[in-house]
C-alpha positions as CSV (number, residue, x, y, z in Angstrom):
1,X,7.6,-30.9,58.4
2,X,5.7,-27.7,59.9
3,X,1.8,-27.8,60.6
4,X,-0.8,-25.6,58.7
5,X,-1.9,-23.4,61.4
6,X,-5.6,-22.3,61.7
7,X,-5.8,-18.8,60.8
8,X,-6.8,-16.5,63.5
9,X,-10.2,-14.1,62.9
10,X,-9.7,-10.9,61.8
11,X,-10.5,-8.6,64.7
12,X,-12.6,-5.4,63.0
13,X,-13.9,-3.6,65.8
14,X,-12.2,-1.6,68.4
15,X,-13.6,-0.5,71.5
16,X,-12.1,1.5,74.3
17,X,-13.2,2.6,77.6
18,X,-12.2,4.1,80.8
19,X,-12.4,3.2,84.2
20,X,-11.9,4.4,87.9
21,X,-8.8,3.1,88.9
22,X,-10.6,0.6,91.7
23,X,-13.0,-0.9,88.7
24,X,-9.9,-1.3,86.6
25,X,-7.9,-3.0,89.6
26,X,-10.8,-5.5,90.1
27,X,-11.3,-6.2,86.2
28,X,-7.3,-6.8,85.8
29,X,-7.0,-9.3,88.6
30,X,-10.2,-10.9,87.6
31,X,-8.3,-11.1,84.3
32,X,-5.3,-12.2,85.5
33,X,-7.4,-15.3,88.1
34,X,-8.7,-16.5,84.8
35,X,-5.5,-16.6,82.7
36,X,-7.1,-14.1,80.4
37,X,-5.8,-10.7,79.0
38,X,-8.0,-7.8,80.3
39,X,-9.1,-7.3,76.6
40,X,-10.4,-10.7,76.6
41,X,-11.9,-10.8,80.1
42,X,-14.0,-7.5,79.8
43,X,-15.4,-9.0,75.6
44,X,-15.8,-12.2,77.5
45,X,-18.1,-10.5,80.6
46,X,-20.0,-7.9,77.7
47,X,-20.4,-10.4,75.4
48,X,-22.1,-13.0,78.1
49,X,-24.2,-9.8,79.5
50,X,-25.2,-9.0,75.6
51,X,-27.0,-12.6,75.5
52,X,-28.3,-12.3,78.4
53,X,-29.9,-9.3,77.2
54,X,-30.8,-9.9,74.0
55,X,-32.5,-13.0,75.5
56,X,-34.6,-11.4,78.5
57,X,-36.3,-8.7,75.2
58,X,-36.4,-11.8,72.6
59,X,-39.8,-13.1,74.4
60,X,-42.6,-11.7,76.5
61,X,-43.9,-13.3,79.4
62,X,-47.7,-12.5,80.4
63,X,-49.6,-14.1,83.2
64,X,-52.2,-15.9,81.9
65,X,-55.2,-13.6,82.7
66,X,-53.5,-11.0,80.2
67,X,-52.3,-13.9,77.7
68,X,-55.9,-15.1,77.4
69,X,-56.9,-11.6,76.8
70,X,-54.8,-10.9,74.3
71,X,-55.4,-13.9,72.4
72,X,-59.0,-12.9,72.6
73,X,-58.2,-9.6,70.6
74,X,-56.2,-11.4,68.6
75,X,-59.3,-13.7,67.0
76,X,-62.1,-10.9,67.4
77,X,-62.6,-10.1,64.3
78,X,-60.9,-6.8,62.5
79,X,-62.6,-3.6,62.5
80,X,-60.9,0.1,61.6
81,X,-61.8,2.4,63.4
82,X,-62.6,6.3,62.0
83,X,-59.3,7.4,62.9
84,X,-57.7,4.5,60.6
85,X,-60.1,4.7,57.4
86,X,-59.1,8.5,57.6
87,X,-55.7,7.8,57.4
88,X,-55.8,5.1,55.1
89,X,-57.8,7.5,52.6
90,X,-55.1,10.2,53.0
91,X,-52.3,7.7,51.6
């Protein structure tokens, strides 16, 4: 009796690159030290640099002299200035 294998993802995207022949030395036995393909090695490394980022814009960090400042424009009341109203009567 033969197992059900799991189907594999379809792989959609395709991305190729060059490199100097030193980089691409370096990448290859990196590769090959990890038991990976070079494909997977270098999507591996761009996907882990992606997060890291996406991750480092996803938030910003203030020091708290400009965080309580903000928050302080942030309650002040709302008032348009003439710049504004003129725009907003030109819609």
């Amino acid at each position: 009796m033969r197992k059900a294998s799991t189907p594999r993802p379809t792989k959609s995207t395709r991305f190729e690159l060059r490199a100097e022949p030193e980089r691409a030395a370096q990448i290859t036995a990196a590769a090959a030290t990890t038991h990976q393909s070079v494909s997977a090695f270098v999507l591996d490394a761009a996907a882990a640099r992606a997060q890291e980022v996406l991750a480092q814009n996803a938030a910003t960090e203030l020091e708290a002299q400009h965080f309580d400042r903000v928050l302080q424009a942030l309650d002040a009341p709302y008032e348009p200035n003439a710049a504004l109203q003129r725009a907003a009567a030109n819609r």
